[in-house]
C-alpha positions in Angstrom: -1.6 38.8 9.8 -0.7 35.2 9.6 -3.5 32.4 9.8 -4.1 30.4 13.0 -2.9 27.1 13.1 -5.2 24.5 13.3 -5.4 21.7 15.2 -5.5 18.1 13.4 -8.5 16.4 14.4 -8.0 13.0 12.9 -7.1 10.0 14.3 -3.0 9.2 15.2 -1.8 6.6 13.1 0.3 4.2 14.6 4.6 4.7 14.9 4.6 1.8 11.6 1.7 3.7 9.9 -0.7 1.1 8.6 -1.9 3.1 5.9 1.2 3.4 4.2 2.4 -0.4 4.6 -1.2 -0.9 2.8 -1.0 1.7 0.2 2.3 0.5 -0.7 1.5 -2.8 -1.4 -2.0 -1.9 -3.2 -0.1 0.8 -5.1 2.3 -0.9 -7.0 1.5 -1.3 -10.4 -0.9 -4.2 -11.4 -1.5 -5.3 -7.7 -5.3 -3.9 -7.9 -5.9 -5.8 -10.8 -4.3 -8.9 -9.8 -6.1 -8.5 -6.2 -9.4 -7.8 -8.8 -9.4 -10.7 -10.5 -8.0 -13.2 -7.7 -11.3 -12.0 -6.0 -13.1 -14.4 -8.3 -11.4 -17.4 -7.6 -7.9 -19.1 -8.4 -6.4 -18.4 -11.2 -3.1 -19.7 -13.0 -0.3 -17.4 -14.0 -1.5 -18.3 -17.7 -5.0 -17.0 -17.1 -3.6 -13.8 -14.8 -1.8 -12.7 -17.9 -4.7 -13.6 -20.1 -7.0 -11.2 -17.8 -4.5 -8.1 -17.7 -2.7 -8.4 -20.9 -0.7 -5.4 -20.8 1.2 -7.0 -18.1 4.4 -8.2 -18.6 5.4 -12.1 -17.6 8.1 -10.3 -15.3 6.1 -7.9 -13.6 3.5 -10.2 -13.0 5.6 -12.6 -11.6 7.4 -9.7 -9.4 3.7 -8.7 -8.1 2.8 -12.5 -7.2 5.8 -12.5 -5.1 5.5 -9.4 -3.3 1.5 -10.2 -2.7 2.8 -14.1 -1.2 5.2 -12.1 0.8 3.0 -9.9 1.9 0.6 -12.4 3.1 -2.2 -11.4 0.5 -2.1 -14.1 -2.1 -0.8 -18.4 -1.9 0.6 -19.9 -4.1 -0.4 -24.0 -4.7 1.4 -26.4 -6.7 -1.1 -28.8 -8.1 0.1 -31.7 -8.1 -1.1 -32.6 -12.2 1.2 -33.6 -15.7 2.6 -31.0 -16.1 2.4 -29.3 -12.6 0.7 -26.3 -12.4 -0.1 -23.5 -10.1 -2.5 -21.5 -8.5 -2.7 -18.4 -6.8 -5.8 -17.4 -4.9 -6.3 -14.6 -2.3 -6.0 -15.2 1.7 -8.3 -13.9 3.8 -5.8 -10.9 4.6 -6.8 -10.4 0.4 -10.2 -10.9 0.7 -10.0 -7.9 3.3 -9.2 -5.8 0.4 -11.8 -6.3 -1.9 -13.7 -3.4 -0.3 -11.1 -0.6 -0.9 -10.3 -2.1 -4.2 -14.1 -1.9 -5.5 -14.7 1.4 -3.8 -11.8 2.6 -5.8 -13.0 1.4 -8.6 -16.5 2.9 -7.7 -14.3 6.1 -7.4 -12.7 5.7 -11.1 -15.9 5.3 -12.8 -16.7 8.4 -11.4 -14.2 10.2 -12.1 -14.0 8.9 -15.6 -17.5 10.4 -16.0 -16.9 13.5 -14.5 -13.6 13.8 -16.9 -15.9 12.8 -19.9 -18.4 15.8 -19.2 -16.0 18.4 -18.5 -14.1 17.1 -21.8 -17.6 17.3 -23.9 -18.9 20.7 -22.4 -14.9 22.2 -23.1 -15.1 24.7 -26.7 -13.1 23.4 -29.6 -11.2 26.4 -31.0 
């Protein structure tokens, strides 16, 4: 006897689905960190590679794009000797410093979780 279909009870999502345009953005690699430590001020590429240091100069610089594309980061020239920039988050940025902390509220727990599980396995 085959199972009754159920009928989806969440929301409709729009034709341009807004989770996905997010999700892409926020799930390319090193955005959440850059996004993460943006969130405490402006920081230079210099000190961006200094915070994630696995990073590479090119994917860094790829992500910054893509994020002042996207509308999430600026970029300033300061006008010093030698010129230097900036990139801080917009407000659109700010907006996703709740996801990105819940997710990272998420990971913590999950890390935990995996730690138990790992501790409580047998050795054999």
């Amino acid at each position: 006897m085959a199972l009754k279909l159920r009928k989806n009870r969440s929301e409709d999502l729009e034709p341009l689905c807004p989770l996905g345009e997010c999700m892409q953005l926020i799930g390319g690699l090193w955005t959440p960190n850059i996004i993460w430590h943006l969130s405490g001020g402006p920081r230079r590429f210099s000190e961006l590679r200094r915070d994630i240091p696995d990073v590479s100069a090119k994917m860094l610089t790829t992500r910054l794009r893509e994020m002042e594309q996207a509308g999430v980061i600026d970029r300033l020239v300061v006008p010093s000797s030698p010129p230097s920039v900036e990139y801080r988050l917009t407000d659109l940025g700010q907006e996703l410093m709740p996801a990105i902390k819940a997710i990272v509220s998420v990971g913590k727990r999950l890390k935990l979780r995996a730690g138990a599980v790992l501790a409580a396995a047998p050795f054999g």
